[in-house]
C-alpha positions as CSV (number, residue, x, y, z in Angstrom):
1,X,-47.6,-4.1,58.5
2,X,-44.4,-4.5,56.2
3,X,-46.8,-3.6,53.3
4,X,-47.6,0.1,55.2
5,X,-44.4,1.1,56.4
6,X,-43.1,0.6,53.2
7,X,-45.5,2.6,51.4
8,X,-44.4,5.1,54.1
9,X,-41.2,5.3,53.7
10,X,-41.7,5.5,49.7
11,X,-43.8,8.9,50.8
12,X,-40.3,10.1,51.7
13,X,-38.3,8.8,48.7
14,X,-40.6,10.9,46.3
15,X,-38.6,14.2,45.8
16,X,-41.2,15.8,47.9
17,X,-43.9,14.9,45.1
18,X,-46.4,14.7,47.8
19,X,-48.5,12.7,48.6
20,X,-49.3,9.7,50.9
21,X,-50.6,10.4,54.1
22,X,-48.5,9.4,57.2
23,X,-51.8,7.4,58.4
24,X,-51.9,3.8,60.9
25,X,-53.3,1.4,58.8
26,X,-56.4,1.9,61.0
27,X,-56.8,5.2,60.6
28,X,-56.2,4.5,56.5
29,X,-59.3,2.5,56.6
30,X,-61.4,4.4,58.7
31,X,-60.3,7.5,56.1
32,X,-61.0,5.2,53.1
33,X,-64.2,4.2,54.0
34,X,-65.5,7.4,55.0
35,X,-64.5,9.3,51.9
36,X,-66.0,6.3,49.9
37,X,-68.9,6.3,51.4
38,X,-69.5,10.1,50.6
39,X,-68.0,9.5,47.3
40,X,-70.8,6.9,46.7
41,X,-73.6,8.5,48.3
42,X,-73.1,11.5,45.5
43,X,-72.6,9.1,42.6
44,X,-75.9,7.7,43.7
45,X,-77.6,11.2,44.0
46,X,-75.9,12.4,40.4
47,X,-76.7,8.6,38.8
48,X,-80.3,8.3,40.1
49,X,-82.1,11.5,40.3
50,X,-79.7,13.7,38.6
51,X,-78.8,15.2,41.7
52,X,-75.8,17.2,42.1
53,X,-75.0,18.0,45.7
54,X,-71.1,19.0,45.2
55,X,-69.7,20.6,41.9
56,X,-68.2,18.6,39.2
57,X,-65.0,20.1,39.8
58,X,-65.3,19.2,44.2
59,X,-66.2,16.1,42.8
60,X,-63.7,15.3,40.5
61,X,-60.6,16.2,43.4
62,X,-61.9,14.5,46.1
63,X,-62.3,11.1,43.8
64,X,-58.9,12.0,42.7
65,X,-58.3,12.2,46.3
66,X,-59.4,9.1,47.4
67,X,-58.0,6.9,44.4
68,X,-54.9,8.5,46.0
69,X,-55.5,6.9,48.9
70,X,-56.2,3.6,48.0
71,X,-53.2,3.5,45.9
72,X,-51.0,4.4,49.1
73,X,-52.2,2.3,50.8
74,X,-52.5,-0.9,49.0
75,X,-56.5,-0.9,48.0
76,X,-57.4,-1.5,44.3
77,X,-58.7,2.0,43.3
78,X,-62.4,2.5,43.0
79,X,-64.1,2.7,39.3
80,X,-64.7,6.2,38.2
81,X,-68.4,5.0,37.0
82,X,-70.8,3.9,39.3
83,X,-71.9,-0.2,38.7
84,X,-75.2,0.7,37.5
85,X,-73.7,2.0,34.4
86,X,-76.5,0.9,32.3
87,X,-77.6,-2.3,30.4
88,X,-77.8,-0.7,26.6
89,X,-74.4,-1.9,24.5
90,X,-72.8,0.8,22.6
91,X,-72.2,-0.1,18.6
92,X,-69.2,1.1,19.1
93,X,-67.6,1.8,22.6
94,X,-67.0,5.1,24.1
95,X,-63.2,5.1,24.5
96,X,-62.4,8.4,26.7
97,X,-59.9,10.4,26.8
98,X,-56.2,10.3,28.3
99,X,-55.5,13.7,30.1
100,X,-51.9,15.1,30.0
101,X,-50.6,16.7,33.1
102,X,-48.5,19.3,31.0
103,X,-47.6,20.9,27.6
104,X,-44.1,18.6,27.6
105,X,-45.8,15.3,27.8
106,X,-48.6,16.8,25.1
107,X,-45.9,17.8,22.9
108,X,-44.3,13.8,23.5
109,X,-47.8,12.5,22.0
110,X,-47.9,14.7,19.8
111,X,-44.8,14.3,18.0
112,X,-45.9,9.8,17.7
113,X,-49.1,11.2,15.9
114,X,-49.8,12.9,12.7
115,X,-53.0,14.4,10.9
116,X,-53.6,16.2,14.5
117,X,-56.9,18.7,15.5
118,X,-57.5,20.5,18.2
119,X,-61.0,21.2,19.7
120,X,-62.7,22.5,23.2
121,X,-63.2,20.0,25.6
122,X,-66.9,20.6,25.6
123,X,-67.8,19.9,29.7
124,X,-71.2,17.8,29.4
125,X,-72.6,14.2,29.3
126,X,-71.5,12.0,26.5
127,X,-73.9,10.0,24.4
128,X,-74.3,7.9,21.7
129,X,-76.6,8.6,18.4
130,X,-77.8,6.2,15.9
131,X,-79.4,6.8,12.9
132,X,-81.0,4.0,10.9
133,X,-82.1,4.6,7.5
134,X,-82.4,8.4,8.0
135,X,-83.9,8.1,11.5
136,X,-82.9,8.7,14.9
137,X,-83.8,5.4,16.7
138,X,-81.4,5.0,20.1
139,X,-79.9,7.4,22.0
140,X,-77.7,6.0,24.8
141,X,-75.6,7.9,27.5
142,X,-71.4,6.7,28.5
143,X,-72.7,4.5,31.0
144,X,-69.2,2.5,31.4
145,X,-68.0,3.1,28.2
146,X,-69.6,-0.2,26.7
147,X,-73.1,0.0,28.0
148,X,-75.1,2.5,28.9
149,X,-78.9,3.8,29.9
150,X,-81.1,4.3,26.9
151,X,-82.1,7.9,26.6
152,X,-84.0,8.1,23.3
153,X,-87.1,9.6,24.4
154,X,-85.4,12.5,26.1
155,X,-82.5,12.8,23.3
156,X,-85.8,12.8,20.6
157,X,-86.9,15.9,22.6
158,X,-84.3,18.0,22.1
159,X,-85.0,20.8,19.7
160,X,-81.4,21.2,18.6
161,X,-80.8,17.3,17.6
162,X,-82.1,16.6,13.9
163,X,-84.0,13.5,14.2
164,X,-83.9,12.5,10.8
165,X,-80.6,12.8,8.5
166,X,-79.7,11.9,4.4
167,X,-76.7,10.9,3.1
168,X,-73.8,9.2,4.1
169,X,-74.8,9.8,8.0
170,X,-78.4,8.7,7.2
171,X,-77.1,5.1,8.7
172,X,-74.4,6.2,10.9
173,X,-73.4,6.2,14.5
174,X,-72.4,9.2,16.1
175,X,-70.7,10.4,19.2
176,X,-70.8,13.7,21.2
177,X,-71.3,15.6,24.0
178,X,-75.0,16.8,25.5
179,X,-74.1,20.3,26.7
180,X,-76.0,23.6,28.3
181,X,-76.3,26.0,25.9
182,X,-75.0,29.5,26.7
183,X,-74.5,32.8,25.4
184,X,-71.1,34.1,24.9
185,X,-69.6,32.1,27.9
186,X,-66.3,33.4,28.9
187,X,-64.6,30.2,30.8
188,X,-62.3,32.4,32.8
189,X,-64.5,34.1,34.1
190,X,-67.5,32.3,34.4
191,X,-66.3,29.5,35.4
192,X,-67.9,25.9,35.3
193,X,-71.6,26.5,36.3
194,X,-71.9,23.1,37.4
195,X,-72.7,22.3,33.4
196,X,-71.8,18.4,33.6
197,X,-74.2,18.1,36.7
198,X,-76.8,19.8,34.7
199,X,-77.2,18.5,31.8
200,X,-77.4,14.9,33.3
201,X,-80.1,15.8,35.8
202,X,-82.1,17.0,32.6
203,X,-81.8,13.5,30.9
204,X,-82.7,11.6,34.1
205,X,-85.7,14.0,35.6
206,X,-88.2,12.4,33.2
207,X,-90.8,15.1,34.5
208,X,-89.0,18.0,33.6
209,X,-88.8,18.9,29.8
210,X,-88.2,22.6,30.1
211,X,-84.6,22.3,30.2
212,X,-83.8,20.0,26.8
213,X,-84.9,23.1,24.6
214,X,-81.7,24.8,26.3
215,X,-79.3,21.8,25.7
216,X,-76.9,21.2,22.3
217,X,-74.6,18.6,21.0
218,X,-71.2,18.6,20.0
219,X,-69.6,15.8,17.9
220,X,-66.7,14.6,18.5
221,X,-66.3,11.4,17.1
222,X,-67.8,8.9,13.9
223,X,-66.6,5.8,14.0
224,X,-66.2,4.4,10.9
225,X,-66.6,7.6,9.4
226,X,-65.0,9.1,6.2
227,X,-61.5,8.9,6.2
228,X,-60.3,12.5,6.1
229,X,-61.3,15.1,9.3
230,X,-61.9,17.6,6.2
231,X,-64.5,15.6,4.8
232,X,-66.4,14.5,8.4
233,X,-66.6,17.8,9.6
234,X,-68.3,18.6,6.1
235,X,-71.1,16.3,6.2
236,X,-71.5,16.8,9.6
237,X,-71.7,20.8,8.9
238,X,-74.6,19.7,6.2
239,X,-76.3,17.6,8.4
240,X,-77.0,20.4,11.0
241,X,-73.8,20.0,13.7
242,X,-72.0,22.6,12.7
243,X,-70.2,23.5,16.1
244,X,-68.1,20.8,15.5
245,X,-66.9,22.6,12.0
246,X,-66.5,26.2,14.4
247,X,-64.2,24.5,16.4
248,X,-61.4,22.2,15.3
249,X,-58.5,23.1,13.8
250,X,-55.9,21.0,12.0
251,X,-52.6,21.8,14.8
252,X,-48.9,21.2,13.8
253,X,-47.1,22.1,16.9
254,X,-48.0,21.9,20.7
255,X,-47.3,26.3,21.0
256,X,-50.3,25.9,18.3
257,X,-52.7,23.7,20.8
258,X,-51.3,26.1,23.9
259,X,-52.9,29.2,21.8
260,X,-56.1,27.5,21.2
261,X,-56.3,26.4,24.4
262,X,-55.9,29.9,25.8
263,X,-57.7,31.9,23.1
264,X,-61.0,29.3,23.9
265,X,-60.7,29.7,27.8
266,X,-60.9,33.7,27.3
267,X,-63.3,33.9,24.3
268,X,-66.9,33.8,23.9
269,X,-68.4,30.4,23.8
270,X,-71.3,28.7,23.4
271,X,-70.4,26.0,25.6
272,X,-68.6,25.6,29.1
273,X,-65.4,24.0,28.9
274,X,-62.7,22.5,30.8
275,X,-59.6,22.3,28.3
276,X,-59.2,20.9,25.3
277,X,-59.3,17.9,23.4
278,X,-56.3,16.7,20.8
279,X,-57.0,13.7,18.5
280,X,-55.8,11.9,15.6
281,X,-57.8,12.0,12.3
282,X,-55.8,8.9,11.8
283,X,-58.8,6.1,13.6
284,X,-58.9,2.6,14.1
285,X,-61.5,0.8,12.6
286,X,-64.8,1.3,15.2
287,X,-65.0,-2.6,16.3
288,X,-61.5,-1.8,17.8
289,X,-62.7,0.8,20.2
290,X,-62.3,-0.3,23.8
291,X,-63.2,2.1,26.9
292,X,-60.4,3.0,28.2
293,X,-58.1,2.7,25.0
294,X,-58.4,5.6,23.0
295,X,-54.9,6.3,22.6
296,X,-55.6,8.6,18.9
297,X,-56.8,11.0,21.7
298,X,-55.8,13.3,24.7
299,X,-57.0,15.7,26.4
300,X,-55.1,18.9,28.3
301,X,-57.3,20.5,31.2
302,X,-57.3,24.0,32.2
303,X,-55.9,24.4,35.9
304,X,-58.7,24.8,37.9
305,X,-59.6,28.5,39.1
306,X,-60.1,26.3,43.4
307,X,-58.9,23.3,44.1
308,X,-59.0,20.8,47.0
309,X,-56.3,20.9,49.7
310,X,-55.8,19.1,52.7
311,X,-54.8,20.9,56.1
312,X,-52.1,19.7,57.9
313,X,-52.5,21.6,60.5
314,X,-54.0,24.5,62.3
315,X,-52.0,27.6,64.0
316,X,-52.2,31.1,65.5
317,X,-50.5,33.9,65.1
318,X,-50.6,37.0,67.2
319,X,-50.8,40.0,65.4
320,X,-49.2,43.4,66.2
321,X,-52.4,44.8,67.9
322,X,-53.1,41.5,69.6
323,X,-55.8,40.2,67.2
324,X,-55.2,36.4,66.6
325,X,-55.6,35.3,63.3
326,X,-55.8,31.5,61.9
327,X,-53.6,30.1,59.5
328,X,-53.9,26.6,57.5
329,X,-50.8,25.1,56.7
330,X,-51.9,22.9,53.3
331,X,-50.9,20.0,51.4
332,X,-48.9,21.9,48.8
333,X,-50.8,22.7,45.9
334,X,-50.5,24.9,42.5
335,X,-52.8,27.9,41.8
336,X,-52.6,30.0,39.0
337,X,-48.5,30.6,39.0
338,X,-48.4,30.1,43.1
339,X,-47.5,27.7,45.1
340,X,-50.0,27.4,48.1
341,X,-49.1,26.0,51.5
342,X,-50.9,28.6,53.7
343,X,-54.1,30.1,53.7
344,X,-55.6,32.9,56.1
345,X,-59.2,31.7,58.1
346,X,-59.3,35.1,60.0
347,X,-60.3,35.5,63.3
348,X,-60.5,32.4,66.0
349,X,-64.3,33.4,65.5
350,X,-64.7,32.6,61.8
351,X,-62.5,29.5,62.2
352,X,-64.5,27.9,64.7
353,X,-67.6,28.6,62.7
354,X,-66.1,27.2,59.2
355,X,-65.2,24.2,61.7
356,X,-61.8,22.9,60.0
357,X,-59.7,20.9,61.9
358,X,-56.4,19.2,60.3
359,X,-57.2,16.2,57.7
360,X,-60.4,18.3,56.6
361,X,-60.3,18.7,52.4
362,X,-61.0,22.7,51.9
363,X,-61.7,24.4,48.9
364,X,-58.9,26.9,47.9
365,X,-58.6,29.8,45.6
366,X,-57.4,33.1,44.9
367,X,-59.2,36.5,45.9
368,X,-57.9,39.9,45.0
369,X,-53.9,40.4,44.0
370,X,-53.8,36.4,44.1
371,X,-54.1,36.2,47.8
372,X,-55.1,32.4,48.3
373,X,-58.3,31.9,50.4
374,X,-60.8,29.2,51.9
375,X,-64.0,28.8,50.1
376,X,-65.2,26.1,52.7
377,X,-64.8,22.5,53.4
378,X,-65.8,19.9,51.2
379,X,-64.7,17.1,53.5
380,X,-64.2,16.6,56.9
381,X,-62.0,13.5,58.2
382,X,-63.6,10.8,60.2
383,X,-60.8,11.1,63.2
384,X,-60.9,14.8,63.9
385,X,-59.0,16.7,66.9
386,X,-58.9,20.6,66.4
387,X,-56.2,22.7,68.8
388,X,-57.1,24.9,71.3
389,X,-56.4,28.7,70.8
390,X,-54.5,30.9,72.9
391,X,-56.0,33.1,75.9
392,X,-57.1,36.5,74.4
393,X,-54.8,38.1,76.9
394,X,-53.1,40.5,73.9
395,X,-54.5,43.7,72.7
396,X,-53.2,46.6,71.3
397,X,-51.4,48.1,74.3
398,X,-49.6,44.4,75.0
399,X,-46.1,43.7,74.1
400,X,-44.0,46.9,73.0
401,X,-41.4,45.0,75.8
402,X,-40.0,41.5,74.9
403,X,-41.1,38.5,76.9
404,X,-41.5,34.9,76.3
405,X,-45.6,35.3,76.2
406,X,-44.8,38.0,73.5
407,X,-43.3,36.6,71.1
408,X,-45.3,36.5,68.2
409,X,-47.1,40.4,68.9
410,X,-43.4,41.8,69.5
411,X,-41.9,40.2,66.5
412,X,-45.3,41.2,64.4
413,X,-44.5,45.4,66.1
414,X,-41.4,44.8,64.7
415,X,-42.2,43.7,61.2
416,X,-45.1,46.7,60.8
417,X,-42.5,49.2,62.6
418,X,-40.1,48.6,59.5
419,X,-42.8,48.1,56.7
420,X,-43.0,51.3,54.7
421,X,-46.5,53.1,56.8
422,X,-44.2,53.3,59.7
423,X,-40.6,53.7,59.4
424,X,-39.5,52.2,55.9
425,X,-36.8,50.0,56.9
426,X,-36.1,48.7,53.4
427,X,-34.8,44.8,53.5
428,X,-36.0,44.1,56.9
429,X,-38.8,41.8,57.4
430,X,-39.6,39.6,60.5
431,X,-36.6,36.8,59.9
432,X,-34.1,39.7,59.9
433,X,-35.7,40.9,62.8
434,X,-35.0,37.1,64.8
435,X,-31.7,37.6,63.5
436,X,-30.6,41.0,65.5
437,X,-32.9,40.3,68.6
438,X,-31.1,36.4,69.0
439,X,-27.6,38.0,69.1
440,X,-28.5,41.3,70.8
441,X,-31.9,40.4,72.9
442,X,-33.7,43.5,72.5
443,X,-35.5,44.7,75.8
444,X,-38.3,46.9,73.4
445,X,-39.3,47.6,69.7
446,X,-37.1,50.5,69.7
447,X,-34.0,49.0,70.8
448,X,-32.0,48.5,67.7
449,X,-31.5,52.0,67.8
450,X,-28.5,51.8,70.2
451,X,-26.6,49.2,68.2
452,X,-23.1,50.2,66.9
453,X,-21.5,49.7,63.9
454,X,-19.5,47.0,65.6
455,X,-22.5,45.1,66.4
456,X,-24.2,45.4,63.1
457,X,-21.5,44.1,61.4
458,X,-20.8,41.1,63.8
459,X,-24.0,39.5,64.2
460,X,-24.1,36.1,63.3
461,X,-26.5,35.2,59.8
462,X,-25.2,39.2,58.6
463,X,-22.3,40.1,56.4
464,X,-20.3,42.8,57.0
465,X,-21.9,44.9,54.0
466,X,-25.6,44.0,55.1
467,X,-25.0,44.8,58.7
468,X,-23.1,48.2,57.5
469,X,-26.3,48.7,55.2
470,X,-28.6,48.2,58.1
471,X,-26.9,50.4,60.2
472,X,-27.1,53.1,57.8
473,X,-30.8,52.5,57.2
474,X,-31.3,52.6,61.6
475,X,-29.6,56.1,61.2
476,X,-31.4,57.6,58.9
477,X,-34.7,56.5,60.3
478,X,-33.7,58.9,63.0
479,X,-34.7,61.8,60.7
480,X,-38.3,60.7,60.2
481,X,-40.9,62.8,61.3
482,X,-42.6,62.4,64.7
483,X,-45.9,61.0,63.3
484,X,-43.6,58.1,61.8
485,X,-42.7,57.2,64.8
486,X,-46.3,57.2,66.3
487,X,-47.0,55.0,63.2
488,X,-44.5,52.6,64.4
489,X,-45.9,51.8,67.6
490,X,-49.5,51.8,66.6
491,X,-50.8,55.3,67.7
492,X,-53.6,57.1,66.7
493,X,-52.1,58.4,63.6
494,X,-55.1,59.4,61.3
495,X,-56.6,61.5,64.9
496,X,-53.1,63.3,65.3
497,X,-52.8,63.9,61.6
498,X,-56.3,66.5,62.5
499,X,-54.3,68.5,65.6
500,X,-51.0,69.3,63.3
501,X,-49.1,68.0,66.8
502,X,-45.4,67.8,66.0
503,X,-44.1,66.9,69.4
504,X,-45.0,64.3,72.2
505,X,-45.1,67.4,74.7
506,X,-48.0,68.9,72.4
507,X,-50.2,65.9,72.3
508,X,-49.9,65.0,76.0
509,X,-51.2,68.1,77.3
510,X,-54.3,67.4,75.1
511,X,-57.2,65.8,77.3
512,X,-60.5,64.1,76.2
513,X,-62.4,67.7,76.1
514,X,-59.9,68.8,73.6
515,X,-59.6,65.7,71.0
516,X,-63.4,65.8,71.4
517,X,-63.6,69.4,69.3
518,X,-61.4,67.2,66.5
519,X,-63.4,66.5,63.5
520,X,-64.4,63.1,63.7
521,X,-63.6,62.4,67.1
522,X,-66.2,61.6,69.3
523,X,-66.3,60.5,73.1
524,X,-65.4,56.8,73.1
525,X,-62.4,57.6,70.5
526,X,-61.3,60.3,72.3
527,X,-61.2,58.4,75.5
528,X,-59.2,55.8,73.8
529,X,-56.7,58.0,72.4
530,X,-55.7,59.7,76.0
531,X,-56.1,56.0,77.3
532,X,-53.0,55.3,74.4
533,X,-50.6,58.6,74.8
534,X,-51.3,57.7,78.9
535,X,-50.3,54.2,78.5
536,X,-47.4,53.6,80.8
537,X,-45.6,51.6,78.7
538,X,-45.8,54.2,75.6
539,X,-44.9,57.0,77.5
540,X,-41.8,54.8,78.7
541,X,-40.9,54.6,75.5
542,X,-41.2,57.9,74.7
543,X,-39.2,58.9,77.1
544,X,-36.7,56.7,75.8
545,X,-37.1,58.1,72.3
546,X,-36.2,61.4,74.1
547,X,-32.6,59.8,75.1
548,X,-32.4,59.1,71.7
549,X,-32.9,62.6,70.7
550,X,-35.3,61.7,68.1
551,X,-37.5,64.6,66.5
552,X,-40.3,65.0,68.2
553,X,-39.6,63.7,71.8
């Protein structure tokens, strides 16, 4: 118990660098286990039948996710490669890559290496070739990095792998990535495709040959190669891997690695990606090679285009017509350049049909004008309790009047009444809004309008000069047209634009026979605009308007 609470209380002492959940040790296990389960259930499908039943990129957060919770927690995190990694050693071991988290700690390693390349980091399998006097006899995939399964008969029956090579690689050992081929793929936009999950279902479905013709190899690494990159990527450029060749380039600064990296993820390829790789020309001997200790190598990851949040929790907000939408408050995660901590589900409808309930792990990214959005969930917790939503008691007639039921549709009227399709109220969004009505308790949206100078300017959370500013801005809202003003409380605008009305006394006298002859306006609309001009509480505030003396009323 000691052990948990502090591993709590060192969630709190983290700067806000997020991260453990505040779980019971009980409920940590139960979590644990679940996600592990899933987590090995997939491994199984991916490692067996060369199934993929999430994408690499799902896959790769939630492990992330779960190592995350083992390590809060106190559990040793789970291997990243399942135990069947194969029984076939490597010559020499695949060591993989360290990733840096940001162009500062890349430009650290860079500046404790010399004779530095830059390359794409070709998203695939890895294997191993060896060639033995001029022939191709084993072909073995990363396994664990020291063993792995022997895929020589499917490697041998790929058109794009030479099975025979002269020279100094005629008795060689070669490493490299097993990748889809594709035309002109453009990473931004195209995105991952699932590639890595590919590629190994093709070398484990022994039944299906069609897709090898459509695979190629990039390599990355000879161990015990010649000394100089200049002179590897040559022989291997005669020896028929020439991608390798097309894409490194000798780097000198880390601004040089950030332009590669960005030039590769919006240029034609013919490979997916998922960063790039930085590495040393400067190798250890092969027999030195350990998995795990590659430290001549890095690689630097693109941010990915969704990632995997968790939801805290689950709330409602009434809208200003009454519609109640859901929001997700989230784990706080990056995007792009935003910061996410919210995302919109839409209507209690949709949510209860996506099913998400705090703890789930959604998939998050960002639709049109960088608006974040749910994908869908990609994990649901074990222990799950989703709230209740409110009574649909609000429409678009409810709450022009302040009450404690109203809160959230009367501060949402007053939010759109100020926005700039109503009344333009520059500077005044919904918090400024809380800030006049707690000090002045308006009775209706329109209220403000009867506040004095004196008011303005001594209302606690306003200075003088803002509430003087304000106060201007409430005056000269008085001048805006009467459709403004119908605008602001929701009316039937694009209807009354048709009629050229300029006065409430015009529009009243208007029944359903008349807004039927309106283009567009048939009998159910034009029952509902009468139903809106007759509404008692719209008239009453009409009629105030009319105190007021503004245009129109």
């Amino acid at each position: 118990m000691l052990k948990w609470v502090s591993l709590v209380l060192m969630l709190w002492c983290s700067d806000g660098v997020a991260v453990c959940p505040v779980w019971s040790p009980i409920k940590a296990q139960q979590e644990i286990a679940g996600l592990s389960a899933q987590i090995s259930r997939w491994n199984d499908a991916y490692w067996q039948e060369g199934k993929s039943e999430v994408s690499d990129a799902v896959y790769d957060q939630l492990n992330a996710r779960l190592k995350q919770w083992q390590r809060c927690f106190g559990d040793e995190p789970s291997e990243d490669i399942p135990a069947a990694s194969g029984s076939v050693k490597h010559p020499f071991a695949h060591t993989g890559v360290r990733k840096m988290a940001s162009k500062s700690e890349l430009s650290q390693w860079m500046a404790a290496h010399r004779d530095l390349w830059v390359q794409p980091k070709v998203d695939g399998v890895a294997v191993t070739l060896v060639y033995r006097k001029g022939q191709l006899v084993q072909a073995i995939s990363r396994g664990d990095g020291a063993k792995g399964e022997d895929w020589t008969a499917r490697v041998r029956a790929v058109p794009s792998i030479p099975l025979t090579l002269q020279g100094t690689l005629a008795d060689s050992v070669l490493q490299g990535e097993l990748f889809l081929l594709r035309e002109g793929h453009i990473q931004q936009q195209m995105g991952g495709m699932n590639a890595r999950a590919k590629v190994a279902g093709a070398m484990m479905r022994q039944n299906d040959k069609s897709i090898l013709d459509n695979l190629g190899l990039f390599i990355w690494a000879w161990p015990d190669g010649p000394p100089t990159m200049q002179q590897r990527l040559k022989k291997l450029t005669d020896a028929g891997f020439a991608l390798t060749a097309r894409y490194t380039r000798a780097v000198h600064s880390v601004d040089e690695v950030e332009q590669a990296k960005a030039e590769w993820l919006k240029s034609p390829l013919p490979f997916v990606t998922d960063g790039i790789v930085v590495r040393s020309a400067n190798e250890p001997a092969g027999e030195r090679w350990l998995p795990g200790d590659g430290n001549w190598v890095v690689a630097w990851k693109y941010s990915p285009v969704a990632q995997v949040a968790e939801v805290k929790a689950i709330q409602f907000a009434v809208g200003r017509t009454g519609k109640i939408a859901v929001v997700a408050t989230l784990e706080p995660l990056q995007l792009d350049d935003k910061r996410v901590q919210r995302v919109n589900l839409g209507s209690v409808a949709r949510w209860q049909s996506l099913d998400i309930a705090p703890g789930d792990q959604i998939l998050v990214s960002l639709a049109g004008q960088g608006i974040p959005r749910a994908d869908k969930v990609v994990w649901r917790g074990i222990d799950r309790h989703k709230p209740s939503p409110p009574s649909s008691q609000f429409h678009s007639l409810t709450c022009f009047y302040a009450s404690p039921d109203c809160q959230e549709q009367f501060f949402a009227r007053l939010t759109w009444l100020s926005s700039k399709q109503a009344l333009d109220i520059a500077g005044l969004g919904e918090s400024g809004w809380k800030v006049l009505d707690q000090t002045h308790h308006f009775e209706h949206i329109f209220s403000w309008l009867s506040l004095t100078l004196e008011q303005m300017q001594s209302t606690p959370g306003l200075t003088t000069s803002r509430g003087l500013k304000l106060w201007h801005r409430f005056n000269h809202v008085r001048e805006q047209p009467f459709i403004r003003w119908i605008a602001a409380m929701g009316g039937p605008t694009t209807t009354l634009k048709t009629t050229g009305d300029h006065s409430w006394q015009a529009v009243r006298q208007r029944n359903e026979a008349d807004w039927r002859k309106l283009p567009g306006v048939g009998h159910e609309k034009a029952k509902q605009t009468v139903g809106w001009f007759n509404h008692p509480q719209v008239e009453a505030l009409a009629a105030w308007l009319a105190d007021q003396r503004i245009m129109g009323f």
